[in-house]
Backbone as numpy.savetxt, mean C-alpha at the origin, in Angstrom:
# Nx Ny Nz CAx CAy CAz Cx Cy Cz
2.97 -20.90 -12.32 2.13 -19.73 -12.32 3.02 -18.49 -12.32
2.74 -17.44 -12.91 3.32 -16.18 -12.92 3.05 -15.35 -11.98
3.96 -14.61 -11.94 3.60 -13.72 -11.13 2.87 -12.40 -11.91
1.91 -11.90 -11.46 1.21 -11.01 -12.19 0.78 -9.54 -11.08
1.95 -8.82 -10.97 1.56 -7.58 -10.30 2.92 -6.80 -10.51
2.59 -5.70 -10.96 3.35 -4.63 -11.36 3.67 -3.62 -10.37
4.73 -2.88 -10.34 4.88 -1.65 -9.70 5.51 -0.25 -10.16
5.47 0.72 -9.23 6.73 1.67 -9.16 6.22 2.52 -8.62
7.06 3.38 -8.25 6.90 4.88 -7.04 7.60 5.83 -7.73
6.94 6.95 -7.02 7.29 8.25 -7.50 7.07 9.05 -6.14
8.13 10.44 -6.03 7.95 11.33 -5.28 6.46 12.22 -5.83
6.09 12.68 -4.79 5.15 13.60 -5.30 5.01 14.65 -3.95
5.28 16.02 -3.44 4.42 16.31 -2.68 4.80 15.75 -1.52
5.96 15.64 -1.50 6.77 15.22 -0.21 6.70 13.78 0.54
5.91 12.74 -0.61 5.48 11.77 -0.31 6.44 10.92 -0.99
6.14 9.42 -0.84 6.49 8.38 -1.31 5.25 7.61 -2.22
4.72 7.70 -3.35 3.56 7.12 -3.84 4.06 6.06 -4.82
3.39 4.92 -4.20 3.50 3.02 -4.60 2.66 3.01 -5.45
2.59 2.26 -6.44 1.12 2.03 -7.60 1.56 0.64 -8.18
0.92 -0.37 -7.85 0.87 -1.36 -7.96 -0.41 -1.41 -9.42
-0.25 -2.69 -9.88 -1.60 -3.31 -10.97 -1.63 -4.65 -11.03
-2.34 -5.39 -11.00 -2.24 -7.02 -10.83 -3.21 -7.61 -9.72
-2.57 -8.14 -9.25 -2.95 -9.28 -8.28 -2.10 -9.24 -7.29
-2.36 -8.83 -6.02 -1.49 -8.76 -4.47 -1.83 -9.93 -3.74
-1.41 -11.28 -4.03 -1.62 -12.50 -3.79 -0.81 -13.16 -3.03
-0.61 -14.42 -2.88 0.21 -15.31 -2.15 1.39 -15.59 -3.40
1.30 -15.34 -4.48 2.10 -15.44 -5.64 2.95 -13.97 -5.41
2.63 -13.05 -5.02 3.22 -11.70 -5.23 3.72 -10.82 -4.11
3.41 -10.91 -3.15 3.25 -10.51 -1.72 4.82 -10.55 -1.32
5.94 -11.39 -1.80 6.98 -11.46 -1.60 7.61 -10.30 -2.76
7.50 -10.15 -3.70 7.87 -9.35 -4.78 7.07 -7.94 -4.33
5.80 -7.65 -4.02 5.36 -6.47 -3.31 6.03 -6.30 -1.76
6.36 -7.01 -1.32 7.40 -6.50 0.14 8.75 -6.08 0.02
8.98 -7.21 -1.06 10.35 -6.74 -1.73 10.80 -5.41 -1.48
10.03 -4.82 -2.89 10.28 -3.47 -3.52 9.63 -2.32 -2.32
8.51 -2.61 -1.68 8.06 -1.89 -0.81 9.61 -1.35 -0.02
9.99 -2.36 0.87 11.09 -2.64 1.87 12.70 -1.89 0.99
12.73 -2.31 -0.14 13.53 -1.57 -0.71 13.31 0.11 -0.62
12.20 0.41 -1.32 12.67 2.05 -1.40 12.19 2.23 0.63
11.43 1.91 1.11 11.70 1.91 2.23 12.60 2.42 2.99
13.85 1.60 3.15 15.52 1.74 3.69 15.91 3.15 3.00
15.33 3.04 2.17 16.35 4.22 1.07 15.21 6.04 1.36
14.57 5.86 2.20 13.94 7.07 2.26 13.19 7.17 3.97
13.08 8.55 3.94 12.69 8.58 5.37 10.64 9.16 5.05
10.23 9.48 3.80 9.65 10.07 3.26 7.97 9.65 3.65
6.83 10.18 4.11 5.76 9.32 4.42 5.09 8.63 2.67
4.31 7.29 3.34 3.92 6.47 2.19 2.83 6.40 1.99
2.39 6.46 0.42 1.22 6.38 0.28 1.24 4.95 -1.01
0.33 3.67 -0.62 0.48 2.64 -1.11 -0.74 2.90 -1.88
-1.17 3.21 -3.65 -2.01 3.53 -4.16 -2.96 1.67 -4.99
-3.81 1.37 -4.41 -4.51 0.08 -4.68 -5.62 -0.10 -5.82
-5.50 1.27 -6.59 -6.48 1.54 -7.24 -6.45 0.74 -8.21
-5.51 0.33 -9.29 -5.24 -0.42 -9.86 -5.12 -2.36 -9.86
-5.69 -2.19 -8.38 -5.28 -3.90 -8.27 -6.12 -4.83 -8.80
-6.33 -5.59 -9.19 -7.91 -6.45 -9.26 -7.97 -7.65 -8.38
-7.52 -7.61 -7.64 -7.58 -8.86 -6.84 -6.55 -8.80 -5.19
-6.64 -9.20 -4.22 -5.84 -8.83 -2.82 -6.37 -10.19 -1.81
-5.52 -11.30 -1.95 -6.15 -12.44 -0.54 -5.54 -11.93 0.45
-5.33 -12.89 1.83 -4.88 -12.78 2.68 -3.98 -13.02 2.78
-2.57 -13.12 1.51 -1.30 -12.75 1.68 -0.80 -11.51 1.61
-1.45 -11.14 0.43 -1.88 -9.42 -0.06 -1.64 -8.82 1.54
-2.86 -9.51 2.02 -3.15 -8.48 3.21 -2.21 -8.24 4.19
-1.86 -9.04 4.16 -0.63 -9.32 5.11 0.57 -8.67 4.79
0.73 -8.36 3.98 2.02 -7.44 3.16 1.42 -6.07 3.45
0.26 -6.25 3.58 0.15 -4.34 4.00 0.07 -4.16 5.36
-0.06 -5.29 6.10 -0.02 -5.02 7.37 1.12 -4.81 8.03
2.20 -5.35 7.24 3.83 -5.30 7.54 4.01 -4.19 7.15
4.09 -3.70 6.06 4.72 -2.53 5.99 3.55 -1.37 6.83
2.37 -1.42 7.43 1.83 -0.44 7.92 2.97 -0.61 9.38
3.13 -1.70 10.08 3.90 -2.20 11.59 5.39 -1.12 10.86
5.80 -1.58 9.85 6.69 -0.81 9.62 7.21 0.56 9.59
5.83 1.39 8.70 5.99 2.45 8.90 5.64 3.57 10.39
4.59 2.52 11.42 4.51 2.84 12.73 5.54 2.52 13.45
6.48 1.70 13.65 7.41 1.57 14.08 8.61 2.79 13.99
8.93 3.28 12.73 10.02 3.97 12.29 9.13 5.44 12.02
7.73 5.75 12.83 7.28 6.53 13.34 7.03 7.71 11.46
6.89 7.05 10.53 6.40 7.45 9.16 4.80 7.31 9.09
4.36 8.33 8.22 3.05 8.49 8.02 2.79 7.24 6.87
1.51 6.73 6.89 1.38 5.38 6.16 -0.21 5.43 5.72
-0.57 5.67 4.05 -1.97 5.74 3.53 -2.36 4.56 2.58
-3.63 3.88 2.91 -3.50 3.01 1.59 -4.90 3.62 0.96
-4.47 3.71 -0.63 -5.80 4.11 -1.41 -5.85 3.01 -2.30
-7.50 2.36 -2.06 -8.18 1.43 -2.52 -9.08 1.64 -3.52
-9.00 1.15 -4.53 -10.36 0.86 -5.41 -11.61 0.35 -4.63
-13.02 0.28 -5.07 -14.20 -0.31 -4.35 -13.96 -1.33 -3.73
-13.44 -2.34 -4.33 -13.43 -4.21 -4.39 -12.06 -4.16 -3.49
-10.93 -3.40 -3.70 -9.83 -3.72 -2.38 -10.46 -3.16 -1.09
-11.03 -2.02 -1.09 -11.47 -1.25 0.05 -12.62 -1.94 0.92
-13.35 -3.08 -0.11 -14.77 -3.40 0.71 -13.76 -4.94 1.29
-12.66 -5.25 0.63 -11.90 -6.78 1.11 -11.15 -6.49 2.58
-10.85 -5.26 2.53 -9.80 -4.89 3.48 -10.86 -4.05 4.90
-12.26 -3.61 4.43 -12.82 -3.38 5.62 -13.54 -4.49 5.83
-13.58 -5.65 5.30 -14.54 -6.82 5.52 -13.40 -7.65 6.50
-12.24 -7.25 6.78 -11.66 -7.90 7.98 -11.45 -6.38 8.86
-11.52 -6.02 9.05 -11.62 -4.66 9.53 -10.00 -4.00 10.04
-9.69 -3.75 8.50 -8.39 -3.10 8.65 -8.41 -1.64 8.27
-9.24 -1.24 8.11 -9.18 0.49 7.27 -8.65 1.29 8.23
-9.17 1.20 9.42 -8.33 2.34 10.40 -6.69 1.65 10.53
-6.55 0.69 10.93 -5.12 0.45 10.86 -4.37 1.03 9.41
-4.57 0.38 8.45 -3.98 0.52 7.38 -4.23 2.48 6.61
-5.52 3.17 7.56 -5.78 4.30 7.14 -6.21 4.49 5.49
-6.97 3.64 5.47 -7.37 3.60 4.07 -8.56 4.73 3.74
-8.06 5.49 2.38 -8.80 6.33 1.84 -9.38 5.84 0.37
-10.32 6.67 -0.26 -10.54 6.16 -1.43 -9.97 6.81 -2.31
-8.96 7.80 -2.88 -8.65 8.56 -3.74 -7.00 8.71 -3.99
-6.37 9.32 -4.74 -5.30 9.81 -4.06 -4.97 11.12 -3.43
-5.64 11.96 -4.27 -5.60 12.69 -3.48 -6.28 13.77 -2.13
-6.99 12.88 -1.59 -7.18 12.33 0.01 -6.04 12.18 1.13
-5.45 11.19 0.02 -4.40 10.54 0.44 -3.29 11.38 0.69
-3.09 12.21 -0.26 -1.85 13.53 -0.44 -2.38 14.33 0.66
-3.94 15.09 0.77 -3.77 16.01 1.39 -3.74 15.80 3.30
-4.30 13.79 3.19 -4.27 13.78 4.90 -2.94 13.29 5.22
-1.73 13.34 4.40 -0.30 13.22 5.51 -0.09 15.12 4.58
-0.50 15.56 4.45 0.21 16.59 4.38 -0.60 18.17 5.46
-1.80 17.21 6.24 -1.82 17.69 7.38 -1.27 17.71 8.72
């Protein structure tokens, strides 16, 4: 099986913005921590993990955002995830939205760490 989820980040606005497309699966979740964890180390910058693009997120998915949310609370960084409908209704159907601070937009997302 392939792996089927894309990435890359960009500064924007004093942020760190992730944009994933694919599938955040038990197939991918290692390749999305990866790269997460990479620019990670390499920046002190708050994150915004953009989900709009995903079509699909199990409970490995989920679990990769829960690490890097422990992560970015730990090392005391601001941490946003923006969801499409179908990630946003998966991720409050275990009831992670306040942890993970999930918004629906991005820029939501921009303007609540840049309060």
């Amino acid at each position: 099986m392939t792996v089927s989820l894309r990435g890359g980040f960009e500064r924007r606005k004093g942020c760190l913005i992730f944009s994933f497309t694919g599938q955040l699966d038990a197939y991918s979740e290692k390749q999305f921590t990866n790269f997460v964890n990479d620019a990670f180390s390499a920046n002190q910058l708050p994150m915004v993990i953009d989900l709009t693009k995903i079509d699909f997120i199990d409970s490995s998915g989920l679990g990769a955002m829960v690490h890097s949310a422990k992560q970015c609370k730990k090392s005391k960084r601001s941490f946003v995830v923006v969801g499409n409908p179908r990630v946003s209704q998966i991720i409050k159907s275990v009831r992670l939205e306040d942890f993970l601070h999930l918004v629906s937009d991005l820029d939501t997302a921009l303007n609540k760490l840049a309060a």
